[in-house]
C-alpha positions as CSV (number, residue, x, y, z in Angstrom):
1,X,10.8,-24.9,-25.2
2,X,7.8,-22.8,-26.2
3,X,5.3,-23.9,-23.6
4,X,7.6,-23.4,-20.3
5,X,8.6,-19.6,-21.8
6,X,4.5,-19.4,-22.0
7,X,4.0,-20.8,-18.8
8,X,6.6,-18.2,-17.1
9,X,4.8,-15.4,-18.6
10,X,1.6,-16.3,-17.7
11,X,3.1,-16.3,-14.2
12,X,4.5,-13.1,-14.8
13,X,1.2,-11.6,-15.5
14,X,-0.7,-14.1,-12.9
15,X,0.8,-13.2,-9.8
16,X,0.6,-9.7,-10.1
17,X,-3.0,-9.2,-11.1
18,X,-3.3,-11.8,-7.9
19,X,-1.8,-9.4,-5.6
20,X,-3.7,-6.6,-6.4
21,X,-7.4,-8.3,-6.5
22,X,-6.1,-9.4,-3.2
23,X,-5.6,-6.0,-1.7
24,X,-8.3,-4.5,-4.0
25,X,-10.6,-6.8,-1.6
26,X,-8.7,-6.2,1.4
27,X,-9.7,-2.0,0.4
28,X,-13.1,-3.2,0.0
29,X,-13.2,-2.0,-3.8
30,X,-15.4,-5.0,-5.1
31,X,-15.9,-4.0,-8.6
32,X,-12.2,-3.5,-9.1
33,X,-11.6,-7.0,-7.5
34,X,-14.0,-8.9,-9.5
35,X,-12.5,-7.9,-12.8
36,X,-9.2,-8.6,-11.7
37,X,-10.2,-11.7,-10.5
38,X,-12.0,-12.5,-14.3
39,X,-8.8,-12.2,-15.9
40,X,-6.7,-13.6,-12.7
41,X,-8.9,-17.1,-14.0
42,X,-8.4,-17.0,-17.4
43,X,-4.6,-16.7,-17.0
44,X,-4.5,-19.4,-14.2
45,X,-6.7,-21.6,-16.7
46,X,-4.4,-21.1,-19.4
47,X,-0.8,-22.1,-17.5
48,X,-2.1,-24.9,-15.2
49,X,-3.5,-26.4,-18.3
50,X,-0.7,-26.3,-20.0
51,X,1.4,-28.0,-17.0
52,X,-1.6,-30.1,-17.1
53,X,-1.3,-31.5,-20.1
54,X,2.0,-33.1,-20.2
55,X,3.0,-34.3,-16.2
56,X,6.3,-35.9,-17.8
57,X,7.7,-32.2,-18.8
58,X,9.5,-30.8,-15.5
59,X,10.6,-27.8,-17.5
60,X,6.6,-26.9,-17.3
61,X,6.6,-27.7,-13.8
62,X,9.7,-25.7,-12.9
63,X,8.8,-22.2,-15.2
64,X,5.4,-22.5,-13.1
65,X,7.2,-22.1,-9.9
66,X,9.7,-19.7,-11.2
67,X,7.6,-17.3,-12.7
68,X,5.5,-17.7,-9.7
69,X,8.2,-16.6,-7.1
70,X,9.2,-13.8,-9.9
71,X,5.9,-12.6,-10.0
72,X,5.6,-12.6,-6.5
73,X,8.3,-10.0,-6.5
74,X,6.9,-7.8,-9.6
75,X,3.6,-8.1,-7.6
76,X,5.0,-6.0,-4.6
77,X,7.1,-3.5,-6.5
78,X,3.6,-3.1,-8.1
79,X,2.2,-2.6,-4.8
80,X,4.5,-0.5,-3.8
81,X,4.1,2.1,-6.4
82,X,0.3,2.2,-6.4
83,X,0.6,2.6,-2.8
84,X,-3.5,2.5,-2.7
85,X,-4.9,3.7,0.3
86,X,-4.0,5.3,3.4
87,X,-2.0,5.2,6.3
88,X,-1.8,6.6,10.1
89,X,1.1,7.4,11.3
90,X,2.4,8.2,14.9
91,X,5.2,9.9,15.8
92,X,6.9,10.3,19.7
93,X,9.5,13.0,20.2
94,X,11.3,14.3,23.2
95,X,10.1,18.4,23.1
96,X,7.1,20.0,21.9
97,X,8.2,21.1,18.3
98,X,6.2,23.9,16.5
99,X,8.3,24.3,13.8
100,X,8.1,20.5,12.8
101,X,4.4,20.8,13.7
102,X,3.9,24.0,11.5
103,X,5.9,22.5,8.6
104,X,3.8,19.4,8.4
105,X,0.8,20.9,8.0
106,X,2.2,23.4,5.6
107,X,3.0,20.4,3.7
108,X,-0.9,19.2,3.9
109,X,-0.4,16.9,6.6
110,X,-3.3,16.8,9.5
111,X,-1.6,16.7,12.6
112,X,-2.5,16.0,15.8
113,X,-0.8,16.3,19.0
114,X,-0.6,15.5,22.4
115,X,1.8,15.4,25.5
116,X,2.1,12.2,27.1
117,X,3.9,10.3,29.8
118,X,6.6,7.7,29.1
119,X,8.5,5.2,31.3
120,X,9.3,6.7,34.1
121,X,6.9,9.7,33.8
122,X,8.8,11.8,31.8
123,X,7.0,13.9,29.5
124,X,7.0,13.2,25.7
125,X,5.0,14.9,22.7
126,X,3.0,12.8,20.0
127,X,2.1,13.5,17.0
128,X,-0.5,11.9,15.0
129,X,-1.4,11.8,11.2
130,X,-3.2,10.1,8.9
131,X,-2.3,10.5,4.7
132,X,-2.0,8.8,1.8
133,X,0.2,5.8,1.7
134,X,1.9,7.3,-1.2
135,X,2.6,10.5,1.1
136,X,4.4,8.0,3.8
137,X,7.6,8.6,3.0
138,X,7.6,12.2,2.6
139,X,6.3,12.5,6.0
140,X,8.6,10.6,7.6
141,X,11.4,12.3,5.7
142,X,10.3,15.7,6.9
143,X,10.1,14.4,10.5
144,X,13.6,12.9,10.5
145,X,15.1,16.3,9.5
146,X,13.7,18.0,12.4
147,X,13.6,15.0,14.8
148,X,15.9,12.3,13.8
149,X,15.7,10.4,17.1
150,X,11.8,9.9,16.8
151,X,10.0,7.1,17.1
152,X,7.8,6.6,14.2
153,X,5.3,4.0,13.5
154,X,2.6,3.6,11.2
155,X,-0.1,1.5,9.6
156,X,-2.7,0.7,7.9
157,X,-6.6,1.8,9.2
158,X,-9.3,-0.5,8.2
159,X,-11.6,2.5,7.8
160,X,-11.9,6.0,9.3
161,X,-15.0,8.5,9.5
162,X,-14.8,12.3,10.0
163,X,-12.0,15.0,10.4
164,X,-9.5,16.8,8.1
165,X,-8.5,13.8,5.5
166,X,-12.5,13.2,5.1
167,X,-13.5,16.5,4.5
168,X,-10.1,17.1,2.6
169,X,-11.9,14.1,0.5
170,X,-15.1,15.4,0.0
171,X,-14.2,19.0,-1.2
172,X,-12.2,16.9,-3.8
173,X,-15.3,14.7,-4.8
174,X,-17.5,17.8,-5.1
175,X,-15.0,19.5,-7.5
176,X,-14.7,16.4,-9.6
177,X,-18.2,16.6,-10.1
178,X,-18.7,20.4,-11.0
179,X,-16.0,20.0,-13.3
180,X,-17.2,17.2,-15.5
């Protein structure tokens, strides 16, 4: 009963470290995403060979699986948390609202807005950000107090280049460096 408890936390650790050299590639952070991927196949060595090694023993077979699906999981509440990157998010409300405006970029969000036109022509007011995917939820938290009918949506840019969040970036780099 050893080698199937082995098996399930190789898994464990397996799937996770998977996940994030997968989105440690998808971010285009190749360093990061090699070394996770050294000791993704050492630990995929390790379990397979052990499943491997005896085809008979369907308890190795099934803790594979298991711990596969289970790590799955732990591999986006992993995800989750880290929430590495960034994130644009767009907002439509009905009326022009300074306050909600104002208090976002109190808050350090860059805010953009616009009027547009809807169905019908009517007028409608959007607002658009870009922030930290760990930020995500405090933004749209802030803009469900003031608007709680908006229409929110967000994702994930590839890449950006210029305005507040890069300079916001560089000063941050630059005082890193004068500080170490």
């Amino acid at each position: 009963m050893l080698q199937p408890l082995i098996i399930f936390i190789a898994q464990l650790l397996f799937v996770p470290v998977l996940t994030l050299r997968t989105i440690m590639m998808v971010k285009g952070m190749k360093e990061k995403a090699a070394g996770l991927g050294v000791l993704e196949g050492f630990i995929y060595v390790i379990a397979l060979g052990i499943v491997f090694s005896d085809l008979s023993n369907y308890w190795n077979m099934a803790s594979y699986a298991i711990g596969f699906g289970v790590g799955l999981y732990i591999g986006q509440i992993i995800e989750q948390k880290l929430a590495i990157g960034f994130v644009s998010i767009e907002v439509n409300i009905m009326n022009k609202n300074e306050e909600l405006t104002s208090h976002l970029r109190d808050e350090g969000f860059s805010v953009s807005t616009a009027e547009v036109e809807g169905m019908n022509q009517a007028r409608r007011y959007r607002l658009d950000c870009t922030a930290r995917r760990d930020r995500e939820g405090e933004f749209i938290k802030i803009v469900s107090t003031y608007e709680p009918s908006a229409f929110i949506v967000s994702y994930e840019p590839r890449n950006f280049r210029g305005g507040y969040i890069t300079k916001a970036m560089k000063k941050k780099k630059e005082k890193a460096l004068k500080t170490s």
